[in-house]
PQR file with spaces between the fields and no chain letter, atoms N, CA, C, O and H, PARSE charges and radii, in Angstrom:
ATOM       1  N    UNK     1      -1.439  -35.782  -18.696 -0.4000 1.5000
ATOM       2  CA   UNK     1      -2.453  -34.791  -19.004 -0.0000 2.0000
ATOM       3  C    UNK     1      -1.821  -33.409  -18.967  0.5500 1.7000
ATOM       4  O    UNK     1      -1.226  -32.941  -17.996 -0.5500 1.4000
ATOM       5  N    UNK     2      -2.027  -32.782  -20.193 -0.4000 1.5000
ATOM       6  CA   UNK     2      -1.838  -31.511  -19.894 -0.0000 2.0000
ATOM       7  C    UNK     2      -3.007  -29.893  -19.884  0.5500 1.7000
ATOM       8  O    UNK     2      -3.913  -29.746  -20.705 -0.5500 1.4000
ATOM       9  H    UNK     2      -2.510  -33.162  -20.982  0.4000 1.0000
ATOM      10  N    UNK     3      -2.835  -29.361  -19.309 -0.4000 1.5000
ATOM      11  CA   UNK     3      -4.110  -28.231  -19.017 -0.0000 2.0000
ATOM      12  C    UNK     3      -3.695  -27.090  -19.535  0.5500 1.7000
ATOM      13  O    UNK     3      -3.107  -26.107  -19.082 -0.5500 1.4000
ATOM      14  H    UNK     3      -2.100  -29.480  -18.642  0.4000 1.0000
ATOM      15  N    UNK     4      -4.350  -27.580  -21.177 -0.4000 1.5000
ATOM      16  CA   UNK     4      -4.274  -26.366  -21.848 -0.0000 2.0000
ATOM      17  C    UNK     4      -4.940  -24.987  -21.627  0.5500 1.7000
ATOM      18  O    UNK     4      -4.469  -23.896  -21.948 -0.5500 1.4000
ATOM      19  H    UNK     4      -4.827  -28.378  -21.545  0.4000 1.0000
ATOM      20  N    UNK     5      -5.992  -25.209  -21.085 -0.4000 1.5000
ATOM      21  CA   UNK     5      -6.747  -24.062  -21.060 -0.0000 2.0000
ATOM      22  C    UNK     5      -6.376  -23.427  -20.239  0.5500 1.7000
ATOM      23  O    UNK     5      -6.731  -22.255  -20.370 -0.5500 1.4000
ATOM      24  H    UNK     5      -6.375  -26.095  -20.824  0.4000 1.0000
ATOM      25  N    UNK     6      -5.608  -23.687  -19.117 -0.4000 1.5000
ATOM      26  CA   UNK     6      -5.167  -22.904  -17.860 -0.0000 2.0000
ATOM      27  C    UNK     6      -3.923  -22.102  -18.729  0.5500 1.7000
ATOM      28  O    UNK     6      -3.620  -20.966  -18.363 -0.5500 1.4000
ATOM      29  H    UNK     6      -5.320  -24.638  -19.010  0.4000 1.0000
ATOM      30  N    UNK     7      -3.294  -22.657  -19.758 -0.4000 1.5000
ATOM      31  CA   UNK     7      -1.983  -21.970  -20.246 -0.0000 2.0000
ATOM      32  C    UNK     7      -3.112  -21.190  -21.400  0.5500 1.7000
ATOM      33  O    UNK     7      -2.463  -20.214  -21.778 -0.5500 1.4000
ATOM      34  H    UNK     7      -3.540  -23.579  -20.055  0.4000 1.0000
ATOM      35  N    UNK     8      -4.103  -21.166  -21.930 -0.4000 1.5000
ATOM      36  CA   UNK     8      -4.943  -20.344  -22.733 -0.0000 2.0000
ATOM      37  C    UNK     8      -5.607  -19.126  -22.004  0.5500 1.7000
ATOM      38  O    UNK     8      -5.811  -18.030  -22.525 -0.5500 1.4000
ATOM      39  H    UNK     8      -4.629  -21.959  -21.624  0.4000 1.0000
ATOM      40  N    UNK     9      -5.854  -19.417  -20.963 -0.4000 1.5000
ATOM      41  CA   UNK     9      -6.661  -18.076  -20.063 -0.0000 2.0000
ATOM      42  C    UNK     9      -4.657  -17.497  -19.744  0.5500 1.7000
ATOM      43  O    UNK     9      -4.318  -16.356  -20.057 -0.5500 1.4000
ATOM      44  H    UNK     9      -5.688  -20.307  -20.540  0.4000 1.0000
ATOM      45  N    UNK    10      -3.879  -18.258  -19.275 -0.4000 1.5000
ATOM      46  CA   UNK    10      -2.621  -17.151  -18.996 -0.0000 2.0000
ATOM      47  C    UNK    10      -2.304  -16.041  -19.882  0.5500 1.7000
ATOM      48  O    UNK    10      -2.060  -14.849  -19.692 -0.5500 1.4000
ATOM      49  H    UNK    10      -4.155  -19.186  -19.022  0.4000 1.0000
ATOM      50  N    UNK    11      -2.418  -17.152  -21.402 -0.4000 1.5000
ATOM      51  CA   UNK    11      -1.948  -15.879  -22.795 -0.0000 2.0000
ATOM      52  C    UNK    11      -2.841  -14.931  -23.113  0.5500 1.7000
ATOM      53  O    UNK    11      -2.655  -13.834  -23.641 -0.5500 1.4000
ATOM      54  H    UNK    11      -2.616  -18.120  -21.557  0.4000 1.0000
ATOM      55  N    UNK    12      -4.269  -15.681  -22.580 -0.4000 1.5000
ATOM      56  CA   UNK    12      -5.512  -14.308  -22.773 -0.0000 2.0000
ATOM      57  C    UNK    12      -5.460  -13.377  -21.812  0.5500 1.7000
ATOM      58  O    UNK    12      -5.384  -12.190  -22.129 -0.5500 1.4000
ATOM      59  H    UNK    12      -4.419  -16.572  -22.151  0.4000 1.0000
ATOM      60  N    UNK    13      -5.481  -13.633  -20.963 -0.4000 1.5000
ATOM      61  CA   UNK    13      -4.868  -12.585  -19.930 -0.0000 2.0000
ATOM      62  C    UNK    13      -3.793  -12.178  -19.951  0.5500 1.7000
ATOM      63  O    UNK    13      -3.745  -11.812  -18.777 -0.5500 1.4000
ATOM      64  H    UNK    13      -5.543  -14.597  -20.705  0.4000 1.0000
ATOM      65  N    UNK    14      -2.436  -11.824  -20.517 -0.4000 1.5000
ATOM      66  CA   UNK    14      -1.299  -11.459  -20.627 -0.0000 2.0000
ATOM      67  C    UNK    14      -0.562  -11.396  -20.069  0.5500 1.7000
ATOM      68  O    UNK    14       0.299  -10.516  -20.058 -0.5500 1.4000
ATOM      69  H    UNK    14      -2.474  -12.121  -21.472  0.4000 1.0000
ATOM      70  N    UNK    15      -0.723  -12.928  -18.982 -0.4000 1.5000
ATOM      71  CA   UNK    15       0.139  -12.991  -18.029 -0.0000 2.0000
ATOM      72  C    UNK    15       1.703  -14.284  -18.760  0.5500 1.7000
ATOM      73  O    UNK    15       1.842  -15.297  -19.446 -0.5500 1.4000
ATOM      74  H    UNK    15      -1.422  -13.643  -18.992  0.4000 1.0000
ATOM      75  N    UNK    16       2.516  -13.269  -17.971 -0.4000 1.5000
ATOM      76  CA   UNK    16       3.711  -14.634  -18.406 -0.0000 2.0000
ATOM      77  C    UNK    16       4.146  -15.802  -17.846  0.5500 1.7000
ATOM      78  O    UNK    16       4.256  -15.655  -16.629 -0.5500 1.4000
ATOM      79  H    UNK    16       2.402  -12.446  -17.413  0.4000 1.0000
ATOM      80  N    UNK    17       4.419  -16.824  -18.188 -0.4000 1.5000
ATOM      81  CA   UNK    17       4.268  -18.109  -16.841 -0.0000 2.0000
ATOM      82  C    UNK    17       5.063  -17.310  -15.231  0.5500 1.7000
ATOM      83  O    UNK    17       4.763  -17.634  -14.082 -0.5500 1.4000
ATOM      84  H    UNK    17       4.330  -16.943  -19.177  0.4000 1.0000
ATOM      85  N    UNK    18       5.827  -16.519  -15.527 -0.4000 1.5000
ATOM      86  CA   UNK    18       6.410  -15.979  -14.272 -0.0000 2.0000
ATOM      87  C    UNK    18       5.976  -15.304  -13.588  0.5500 1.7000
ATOM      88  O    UNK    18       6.368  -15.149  -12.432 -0.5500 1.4000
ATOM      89  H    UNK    18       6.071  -16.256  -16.461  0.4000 1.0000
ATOM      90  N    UNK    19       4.725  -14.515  -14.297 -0.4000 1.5000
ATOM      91  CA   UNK    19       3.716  -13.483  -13.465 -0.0000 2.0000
ATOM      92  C    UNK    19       2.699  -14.599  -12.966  0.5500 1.7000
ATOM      93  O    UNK    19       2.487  -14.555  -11.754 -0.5500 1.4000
ATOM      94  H    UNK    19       4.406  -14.641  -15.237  0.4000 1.0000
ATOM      95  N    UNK    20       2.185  -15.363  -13.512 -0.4000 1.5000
ATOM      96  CA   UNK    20       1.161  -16.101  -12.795 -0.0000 2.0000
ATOM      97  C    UNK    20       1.582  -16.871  -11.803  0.5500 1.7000
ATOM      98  O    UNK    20       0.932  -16.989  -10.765 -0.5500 1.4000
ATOM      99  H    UNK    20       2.357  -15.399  -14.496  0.4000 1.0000
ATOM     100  N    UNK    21       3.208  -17.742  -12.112 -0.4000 1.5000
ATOM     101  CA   UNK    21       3.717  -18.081  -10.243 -0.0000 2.0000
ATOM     102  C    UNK    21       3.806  -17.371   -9.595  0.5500 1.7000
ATOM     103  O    UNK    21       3.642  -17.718   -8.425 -0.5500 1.4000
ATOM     104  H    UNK    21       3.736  -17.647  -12.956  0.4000 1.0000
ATOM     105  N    UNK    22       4.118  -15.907   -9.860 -0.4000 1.5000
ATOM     106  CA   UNK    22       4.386  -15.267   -8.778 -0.0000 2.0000
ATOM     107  C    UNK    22       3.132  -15.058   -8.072  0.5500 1.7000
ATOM     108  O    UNK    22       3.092  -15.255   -6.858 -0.5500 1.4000
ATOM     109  H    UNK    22       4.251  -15.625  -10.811  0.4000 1.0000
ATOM     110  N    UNK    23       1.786  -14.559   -8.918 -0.4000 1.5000
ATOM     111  CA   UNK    23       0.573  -14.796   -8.428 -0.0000 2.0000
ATOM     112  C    UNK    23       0.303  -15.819   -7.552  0.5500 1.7000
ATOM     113  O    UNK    23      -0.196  -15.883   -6.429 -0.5500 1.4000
ATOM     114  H    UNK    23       1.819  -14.399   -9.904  0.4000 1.0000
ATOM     115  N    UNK    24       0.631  -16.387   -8.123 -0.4000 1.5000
ATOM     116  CA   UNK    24       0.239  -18.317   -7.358 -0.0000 2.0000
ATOM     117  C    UNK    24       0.797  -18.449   -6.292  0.5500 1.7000
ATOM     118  O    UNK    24       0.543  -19.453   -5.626 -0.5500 1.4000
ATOM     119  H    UNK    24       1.036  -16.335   -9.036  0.4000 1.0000
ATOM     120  N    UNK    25       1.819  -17.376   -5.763 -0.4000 1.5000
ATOM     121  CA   UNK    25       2.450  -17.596   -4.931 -0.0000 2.0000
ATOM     122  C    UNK    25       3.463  -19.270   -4.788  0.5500 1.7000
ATOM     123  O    UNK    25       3.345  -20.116   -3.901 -0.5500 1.4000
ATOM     124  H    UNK    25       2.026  -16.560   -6.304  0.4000 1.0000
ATOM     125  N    UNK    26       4.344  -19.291   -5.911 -0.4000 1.5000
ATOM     126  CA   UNK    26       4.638  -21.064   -6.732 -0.0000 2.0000
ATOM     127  C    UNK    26       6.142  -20.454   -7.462  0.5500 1.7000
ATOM     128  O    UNK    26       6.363  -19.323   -7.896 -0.5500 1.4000
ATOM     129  H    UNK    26       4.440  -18.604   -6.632  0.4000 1.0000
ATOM     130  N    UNK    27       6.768  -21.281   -7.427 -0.4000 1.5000
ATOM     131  CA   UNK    27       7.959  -21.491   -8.189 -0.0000 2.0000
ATOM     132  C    UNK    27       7.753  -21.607  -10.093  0.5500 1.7000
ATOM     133  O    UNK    27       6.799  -22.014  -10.755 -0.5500 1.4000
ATOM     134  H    UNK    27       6.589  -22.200   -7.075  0.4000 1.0000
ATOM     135  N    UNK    28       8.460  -21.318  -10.314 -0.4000 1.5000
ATOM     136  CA   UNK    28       8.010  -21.451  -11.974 -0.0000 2.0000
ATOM     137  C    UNK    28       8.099  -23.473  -12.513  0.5500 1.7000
ATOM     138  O    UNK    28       7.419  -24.136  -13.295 -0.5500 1.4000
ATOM     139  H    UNK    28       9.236  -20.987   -9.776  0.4000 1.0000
ATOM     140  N    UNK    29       9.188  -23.792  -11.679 -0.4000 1.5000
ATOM     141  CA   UNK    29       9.048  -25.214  -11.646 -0.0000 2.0000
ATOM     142  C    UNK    29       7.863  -25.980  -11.358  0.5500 1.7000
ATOM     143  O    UNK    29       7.567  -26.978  -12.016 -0.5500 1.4000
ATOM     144  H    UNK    29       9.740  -23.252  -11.043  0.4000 1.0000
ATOM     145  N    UNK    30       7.032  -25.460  -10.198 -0.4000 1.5000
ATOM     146  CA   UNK    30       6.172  -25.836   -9.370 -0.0000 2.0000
ATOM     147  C    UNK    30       5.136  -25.604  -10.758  0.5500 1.7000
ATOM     148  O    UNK    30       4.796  -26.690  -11.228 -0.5500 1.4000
ATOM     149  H    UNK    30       7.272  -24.650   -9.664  0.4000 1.0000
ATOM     150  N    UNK    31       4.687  -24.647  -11.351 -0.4000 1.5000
ATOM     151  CA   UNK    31       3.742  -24.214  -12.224 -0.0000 2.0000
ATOM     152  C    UNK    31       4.239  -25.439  -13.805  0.5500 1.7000
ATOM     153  O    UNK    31       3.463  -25.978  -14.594 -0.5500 1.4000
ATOM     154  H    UNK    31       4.963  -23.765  -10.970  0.4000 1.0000
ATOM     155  N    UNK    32       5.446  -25.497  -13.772 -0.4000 1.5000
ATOM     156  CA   UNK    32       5.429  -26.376  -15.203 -0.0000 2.0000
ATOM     157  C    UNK    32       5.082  -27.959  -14.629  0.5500 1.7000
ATOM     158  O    UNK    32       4.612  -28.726  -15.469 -0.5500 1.4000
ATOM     159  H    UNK    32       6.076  -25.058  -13.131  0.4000 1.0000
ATOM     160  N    UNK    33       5.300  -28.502  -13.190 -0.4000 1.5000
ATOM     161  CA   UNK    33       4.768  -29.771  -13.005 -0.0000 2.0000
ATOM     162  C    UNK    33       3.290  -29.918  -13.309  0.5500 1.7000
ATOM     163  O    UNK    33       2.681  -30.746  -13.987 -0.5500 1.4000
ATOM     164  H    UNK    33       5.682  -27.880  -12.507  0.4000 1.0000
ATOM     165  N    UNK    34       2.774  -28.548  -12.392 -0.4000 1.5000
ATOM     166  CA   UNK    34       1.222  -28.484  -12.663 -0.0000 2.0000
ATOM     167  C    UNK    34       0.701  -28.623  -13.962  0.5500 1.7000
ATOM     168  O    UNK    34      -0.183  -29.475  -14.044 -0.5500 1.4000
ATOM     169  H    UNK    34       3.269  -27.876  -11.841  0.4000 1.0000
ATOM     170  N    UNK    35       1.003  -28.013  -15.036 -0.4000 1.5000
ATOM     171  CA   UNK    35       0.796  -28.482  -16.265 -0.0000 2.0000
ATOM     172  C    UNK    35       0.999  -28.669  -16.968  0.5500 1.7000
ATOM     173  O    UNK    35       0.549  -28.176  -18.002 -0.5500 1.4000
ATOM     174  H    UNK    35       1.722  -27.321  -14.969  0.4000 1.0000
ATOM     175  N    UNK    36       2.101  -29.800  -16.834 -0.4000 1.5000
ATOM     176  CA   UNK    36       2.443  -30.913  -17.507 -0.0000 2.0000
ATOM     177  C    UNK    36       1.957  -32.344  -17.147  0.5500 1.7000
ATOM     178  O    UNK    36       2.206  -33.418  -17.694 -0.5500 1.4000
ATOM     179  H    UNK    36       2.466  -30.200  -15.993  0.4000 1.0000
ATOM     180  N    UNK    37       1.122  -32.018  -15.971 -0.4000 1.5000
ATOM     181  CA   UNK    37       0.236  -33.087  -15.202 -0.0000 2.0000
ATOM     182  C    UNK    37       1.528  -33.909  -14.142  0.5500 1.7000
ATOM     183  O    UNK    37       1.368  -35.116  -13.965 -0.5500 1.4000
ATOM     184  H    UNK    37       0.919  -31.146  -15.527  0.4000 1.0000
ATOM     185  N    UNK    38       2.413  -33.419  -13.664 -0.4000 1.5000
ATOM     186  CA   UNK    38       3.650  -34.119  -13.093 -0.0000 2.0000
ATOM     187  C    UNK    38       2.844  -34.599  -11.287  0.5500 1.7000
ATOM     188  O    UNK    38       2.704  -35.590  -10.570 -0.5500 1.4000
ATOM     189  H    UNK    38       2.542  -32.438  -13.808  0.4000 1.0000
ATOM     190  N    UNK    39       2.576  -33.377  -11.296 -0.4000 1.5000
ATOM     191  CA   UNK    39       2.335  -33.360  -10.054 -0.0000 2.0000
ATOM     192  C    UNK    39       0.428  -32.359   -9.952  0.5500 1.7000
ATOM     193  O    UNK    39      -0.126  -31.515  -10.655 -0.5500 1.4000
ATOM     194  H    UNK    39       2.689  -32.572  -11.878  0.4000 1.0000
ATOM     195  N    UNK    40       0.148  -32.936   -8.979 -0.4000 1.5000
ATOM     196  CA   UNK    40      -1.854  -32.088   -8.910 -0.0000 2.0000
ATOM     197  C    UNK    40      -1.472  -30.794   -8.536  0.5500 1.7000
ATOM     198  O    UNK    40      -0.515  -30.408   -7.864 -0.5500 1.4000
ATOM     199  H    UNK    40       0.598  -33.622   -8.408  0.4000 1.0000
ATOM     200  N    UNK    41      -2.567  -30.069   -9.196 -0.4000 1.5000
ATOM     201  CA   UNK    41      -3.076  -28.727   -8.380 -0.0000 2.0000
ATOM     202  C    UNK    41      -3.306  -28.640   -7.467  0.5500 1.7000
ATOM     203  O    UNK    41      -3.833  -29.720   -7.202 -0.5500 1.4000
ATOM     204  H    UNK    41      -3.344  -30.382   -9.742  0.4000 1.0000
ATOM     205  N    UNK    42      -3.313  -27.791   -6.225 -0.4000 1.5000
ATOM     206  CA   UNK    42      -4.120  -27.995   -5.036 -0.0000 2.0000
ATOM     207  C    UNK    42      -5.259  -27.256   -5.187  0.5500 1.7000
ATOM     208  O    UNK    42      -5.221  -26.173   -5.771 -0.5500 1.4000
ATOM     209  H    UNK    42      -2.885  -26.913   -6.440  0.4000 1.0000
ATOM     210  N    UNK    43      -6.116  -27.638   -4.801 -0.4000 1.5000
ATOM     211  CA   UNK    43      -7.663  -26.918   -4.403 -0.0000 2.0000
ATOM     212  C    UNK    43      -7.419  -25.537   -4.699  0.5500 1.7000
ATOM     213  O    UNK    43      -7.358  -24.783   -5.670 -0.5500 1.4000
ATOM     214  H    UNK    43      -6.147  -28.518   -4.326  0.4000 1.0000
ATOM     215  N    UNK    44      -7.334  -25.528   -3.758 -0.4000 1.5000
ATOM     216  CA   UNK    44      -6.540  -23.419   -3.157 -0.0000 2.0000
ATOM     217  C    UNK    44      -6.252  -23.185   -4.350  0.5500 1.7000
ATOM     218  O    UNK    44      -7.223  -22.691   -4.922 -0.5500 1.4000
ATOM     219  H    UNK    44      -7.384  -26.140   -2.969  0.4000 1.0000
ATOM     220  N    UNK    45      -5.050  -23.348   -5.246 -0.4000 1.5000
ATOM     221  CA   UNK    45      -4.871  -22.856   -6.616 -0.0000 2.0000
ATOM     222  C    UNK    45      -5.736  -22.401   -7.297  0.5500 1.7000
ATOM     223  O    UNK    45      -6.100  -21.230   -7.406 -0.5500 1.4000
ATOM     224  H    UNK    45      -4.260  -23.749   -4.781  0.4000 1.0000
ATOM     225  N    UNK    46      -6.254  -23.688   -7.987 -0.4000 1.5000
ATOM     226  CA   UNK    46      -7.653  -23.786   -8.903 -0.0000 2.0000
ATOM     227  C    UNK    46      -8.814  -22.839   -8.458  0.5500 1.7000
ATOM     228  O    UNK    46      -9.353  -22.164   -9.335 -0.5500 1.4000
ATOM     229  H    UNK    46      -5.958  -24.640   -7.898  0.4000 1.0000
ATOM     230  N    UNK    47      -9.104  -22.769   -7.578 -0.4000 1.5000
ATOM     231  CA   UNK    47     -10.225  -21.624   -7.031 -0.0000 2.0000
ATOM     232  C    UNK    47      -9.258  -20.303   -7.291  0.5500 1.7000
ATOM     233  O    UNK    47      -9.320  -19.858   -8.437 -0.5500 1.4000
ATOM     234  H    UNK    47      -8.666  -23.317   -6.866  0.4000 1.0000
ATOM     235  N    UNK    48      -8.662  -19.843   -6.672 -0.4000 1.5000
ATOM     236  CA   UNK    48      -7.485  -18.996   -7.281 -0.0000 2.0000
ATOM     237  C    UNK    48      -7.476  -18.519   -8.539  0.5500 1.7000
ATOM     238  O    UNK    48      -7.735  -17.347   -8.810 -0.5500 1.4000
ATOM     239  H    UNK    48      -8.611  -20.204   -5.741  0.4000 1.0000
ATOM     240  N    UNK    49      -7.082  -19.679   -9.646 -0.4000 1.5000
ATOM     241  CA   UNK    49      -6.831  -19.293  -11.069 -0.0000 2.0000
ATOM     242  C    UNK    49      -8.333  -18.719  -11.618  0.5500 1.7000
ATOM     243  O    UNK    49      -8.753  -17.741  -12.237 -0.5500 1.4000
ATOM     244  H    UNK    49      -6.871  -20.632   -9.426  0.4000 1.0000
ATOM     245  N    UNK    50      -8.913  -20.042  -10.950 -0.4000 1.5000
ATOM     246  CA   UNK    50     -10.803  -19.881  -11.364 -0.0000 2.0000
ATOM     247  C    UNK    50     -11.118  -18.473  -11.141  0.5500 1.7000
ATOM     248  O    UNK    50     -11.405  -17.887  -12.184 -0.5500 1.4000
ATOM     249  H    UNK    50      -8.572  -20.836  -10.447  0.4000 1.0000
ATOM     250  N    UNK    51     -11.147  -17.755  -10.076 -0.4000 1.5000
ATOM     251  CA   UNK    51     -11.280  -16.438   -9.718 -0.0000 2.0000
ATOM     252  C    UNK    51     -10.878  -15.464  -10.686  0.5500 1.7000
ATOM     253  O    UNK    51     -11.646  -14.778  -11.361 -0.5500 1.4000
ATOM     254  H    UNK    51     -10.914  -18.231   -9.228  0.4000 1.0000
ATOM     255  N    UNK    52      -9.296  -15.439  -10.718 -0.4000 1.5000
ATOM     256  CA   UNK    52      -8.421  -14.611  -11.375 -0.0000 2.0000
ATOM     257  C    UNK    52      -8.720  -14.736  -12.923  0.5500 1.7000
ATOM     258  O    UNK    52      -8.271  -13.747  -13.503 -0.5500 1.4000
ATOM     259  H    UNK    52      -8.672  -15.996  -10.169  0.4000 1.0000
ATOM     260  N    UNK    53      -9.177  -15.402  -13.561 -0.4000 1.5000
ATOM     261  CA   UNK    53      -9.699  -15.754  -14.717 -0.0000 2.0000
ATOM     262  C    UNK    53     -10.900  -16.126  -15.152  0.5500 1.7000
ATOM     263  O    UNK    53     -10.963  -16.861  -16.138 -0.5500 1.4000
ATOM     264  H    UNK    53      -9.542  -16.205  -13.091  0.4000 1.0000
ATOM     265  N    UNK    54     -12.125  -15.668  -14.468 -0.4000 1.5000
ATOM     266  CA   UNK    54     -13.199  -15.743  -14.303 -0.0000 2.0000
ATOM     267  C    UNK    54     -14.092  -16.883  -15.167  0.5500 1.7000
ATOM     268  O    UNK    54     -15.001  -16.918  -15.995 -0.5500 1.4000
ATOM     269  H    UNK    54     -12.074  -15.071  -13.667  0.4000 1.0000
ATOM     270  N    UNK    55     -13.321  -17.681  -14.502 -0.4000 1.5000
ATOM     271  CA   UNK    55     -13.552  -19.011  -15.662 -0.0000 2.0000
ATOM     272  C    UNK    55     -13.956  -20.641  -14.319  0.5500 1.7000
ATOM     273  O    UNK    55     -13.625  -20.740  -13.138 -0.5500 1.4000
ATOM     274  H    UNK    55     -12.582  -17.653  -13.829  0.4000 1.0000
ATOM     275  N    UNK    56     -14.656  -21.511  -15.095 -0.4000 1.5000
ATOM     276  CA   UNK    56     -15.162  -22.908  -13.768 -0.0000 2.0000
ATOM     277  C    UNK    56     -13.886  -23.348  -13.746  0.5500 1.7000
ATOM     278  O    UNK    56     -12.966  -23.259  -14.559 -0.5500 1.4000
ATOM     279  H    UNK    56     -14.926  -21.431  -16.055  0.4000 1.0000
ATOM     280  N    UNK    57     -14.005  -23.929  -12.476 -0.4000 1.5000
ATOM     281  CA   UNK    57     -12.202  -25.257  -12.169 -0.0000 2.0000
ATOM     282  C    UNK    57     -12.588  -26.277  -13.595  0.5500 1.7000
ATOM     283  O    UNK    57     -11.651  -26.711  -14.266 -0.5500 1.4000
ATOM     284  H    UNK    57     -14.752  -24.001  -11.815  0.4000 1.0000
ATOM     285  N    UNK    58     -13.781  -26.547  -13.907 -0.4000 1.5000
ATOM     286  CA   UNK    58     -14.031  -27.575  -15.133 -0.0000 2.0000
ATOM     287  C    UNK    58     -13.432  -27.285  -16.000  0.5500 1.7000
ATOM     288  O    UNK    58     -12.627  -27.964  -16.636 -0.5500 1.4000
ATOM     289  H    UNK    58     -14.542  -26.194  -13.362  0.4000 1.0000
ATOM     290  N    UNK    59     -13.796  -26.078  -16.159 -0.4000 1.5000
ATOM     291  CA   UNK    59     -13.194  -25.480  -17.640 -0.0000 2.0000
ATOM     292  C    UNK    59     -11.660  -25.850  -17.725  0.5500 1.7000
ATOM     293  O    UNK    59     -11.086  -26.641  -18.474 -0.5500 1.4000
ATOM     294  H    UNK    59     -14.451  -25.526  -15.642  0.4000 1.0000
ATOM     295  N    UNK    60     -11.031  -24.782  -16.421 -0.4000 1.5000
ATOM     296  CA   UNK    60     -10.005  -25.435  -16.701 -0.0000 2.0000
ATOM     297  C    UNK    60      -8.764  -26.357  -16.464  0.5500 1.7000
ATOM     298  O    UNK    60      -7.611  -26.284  -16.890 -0.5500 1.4000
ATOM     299  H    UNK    60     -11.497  -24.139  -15.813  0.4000 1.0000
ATOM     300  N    UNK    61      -9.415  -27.281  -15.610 -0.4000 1.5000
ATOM     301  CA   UNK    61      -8.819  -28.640  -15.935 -0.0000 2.0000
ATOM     302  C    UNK    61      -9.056  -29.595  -17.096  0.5500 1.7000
ATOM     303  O    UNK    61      -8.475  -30.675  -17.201 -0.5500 1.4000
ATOM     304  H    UNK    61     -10.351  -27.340  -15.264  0.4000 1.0000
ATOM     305  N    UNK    62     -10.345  -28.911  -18.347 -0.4000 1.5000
ATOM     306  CA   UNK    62     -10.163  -29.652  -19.634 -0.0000 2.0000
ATOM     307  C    UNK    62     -11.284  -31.000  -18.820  0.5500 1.7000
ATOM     308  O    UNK    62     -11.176  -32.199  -19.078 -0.5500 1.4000
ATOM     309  H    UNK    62     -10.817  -28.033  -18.262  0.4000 1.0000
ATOM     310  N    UNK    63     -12.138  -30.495  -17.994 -0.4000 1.5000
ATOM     311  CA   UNK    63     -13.604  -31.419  -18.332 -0.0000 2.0000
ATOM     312  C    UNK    63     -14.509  -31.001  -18.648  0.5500 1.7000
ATOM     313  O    UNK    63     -15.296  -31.794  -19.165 -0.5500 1.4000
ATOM     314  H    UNK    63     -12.226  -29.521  -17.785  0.4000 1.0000
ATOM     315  N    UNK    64     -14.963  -29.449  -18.525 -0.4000 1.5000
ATOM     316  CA   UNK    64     -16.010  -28.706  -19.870 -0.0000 2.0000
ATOM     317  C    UNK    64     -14.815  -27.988  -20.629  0.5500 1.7000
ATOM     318  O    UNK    64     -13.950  -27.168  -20.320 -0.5500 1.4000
ATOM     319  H    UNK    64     -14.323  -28.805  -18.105  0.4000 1.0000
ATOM     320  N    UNK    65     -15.074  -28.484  -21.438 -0.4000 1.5000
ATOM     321  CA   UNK    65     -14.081  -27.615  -22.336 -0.0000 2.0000
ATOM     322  C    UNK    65     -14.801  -26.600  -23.210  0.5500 1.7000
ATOM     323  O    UNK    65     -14.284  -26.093  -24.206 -0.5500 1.4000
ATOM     324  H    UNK    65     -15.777  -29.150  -21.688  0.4000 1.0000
ATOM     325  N    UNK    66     -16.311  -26.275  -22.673 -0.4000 1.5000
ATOM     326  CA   UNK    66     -16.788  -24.985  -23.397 -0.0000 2.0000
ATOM     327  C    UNK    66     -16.701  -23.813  -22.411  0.5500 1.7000
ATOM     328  O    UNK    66     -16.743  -24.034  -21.200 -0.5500 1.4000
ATOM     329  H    UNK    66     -16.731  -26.686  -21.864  0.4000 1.0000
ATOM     330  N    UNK    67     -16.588  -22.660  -22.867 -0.4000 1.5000
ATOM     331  CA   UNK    67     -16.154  -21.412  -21.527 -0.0000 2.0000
ATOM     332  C    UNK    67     -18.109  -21.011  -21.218  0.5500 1.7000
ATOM     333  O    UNK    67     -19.238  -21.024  -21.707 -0.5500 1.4000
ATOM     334  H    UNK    67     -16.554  -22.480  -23.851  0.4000 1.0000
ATOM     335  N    UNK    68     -17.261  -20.691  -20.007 -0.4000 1.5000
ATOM     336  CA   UNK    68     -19.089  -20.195  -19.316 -0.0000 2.0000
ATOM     337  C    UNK    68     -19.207  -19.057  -20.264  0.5500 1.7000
ATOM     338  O    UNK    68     -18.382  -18.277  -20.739 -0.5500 1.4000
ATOM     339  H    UNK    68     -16.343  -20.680  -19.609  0.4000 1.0000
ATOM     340  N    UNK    69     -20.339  -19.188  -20.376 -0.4000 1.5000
ATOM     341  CA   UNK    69     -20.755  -17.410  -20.697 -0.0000 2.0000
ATOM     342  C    UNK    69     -20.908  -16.490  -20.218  0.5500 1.7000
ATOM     343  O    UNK    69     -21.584  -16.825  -19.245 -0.5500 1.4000
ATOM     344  H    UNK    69     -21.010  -19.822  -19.991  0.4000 1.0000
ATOM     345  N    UNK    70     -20.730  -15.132  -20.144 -0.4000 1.5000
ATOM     346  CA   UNK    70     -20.606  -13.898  -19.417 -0.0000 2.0000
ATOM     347  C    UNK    70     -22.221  -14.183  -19.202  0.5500 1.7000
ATOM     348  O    UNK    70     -22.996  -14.768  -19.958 -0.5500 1.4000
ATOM     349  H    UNK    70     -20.181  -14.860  -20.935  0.4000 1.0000
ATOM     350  N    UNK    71     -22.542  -13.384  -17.519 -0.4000 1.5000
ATOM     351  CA   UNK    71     -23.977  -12.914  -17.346 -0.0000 2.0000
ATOM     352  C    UNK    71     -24.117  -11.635  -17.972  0.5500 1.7000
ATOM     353  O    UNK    71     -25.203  -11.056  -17.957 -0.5500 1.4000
ATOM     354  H    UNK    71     -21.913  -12.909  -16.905  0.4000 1.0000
């Protein structure tokens, strides 16, 4: 499995895979297992990315694959 949308909110946000590990507090290795499906996200992350990208963990792990709508 791979989690496109998590690499779609990175490029919409204009972050580079190296700014968002560093965010993540993660190795850039650590971030390409994550989505390439090698190895899981942890919790902590995903709430994290979810936050930082004001987007559901559904969304983006690619089980709603429609984006919330702004209130």
């Amino acid at each position: 499995m791979r989690y496109n949308n998590i690499e779609a909110e990175r490029v919409r946000n204009e972050l580079t895979k190296e700014q968002l590990s560093e965010k993540l507090d993660i190795t850039l290795k650590t971030y390409y297992n994550w989505i390439d499906g090698k190895t899981p996200i942890p919790s902590t992350a995903l709430k994290k990315m979810a936050f930082m990208f004001d987007k559901s963990i559904d969304y983006l792990l690619g089980i709603d694959n429609q984006e919330p709508r702004a209130s």
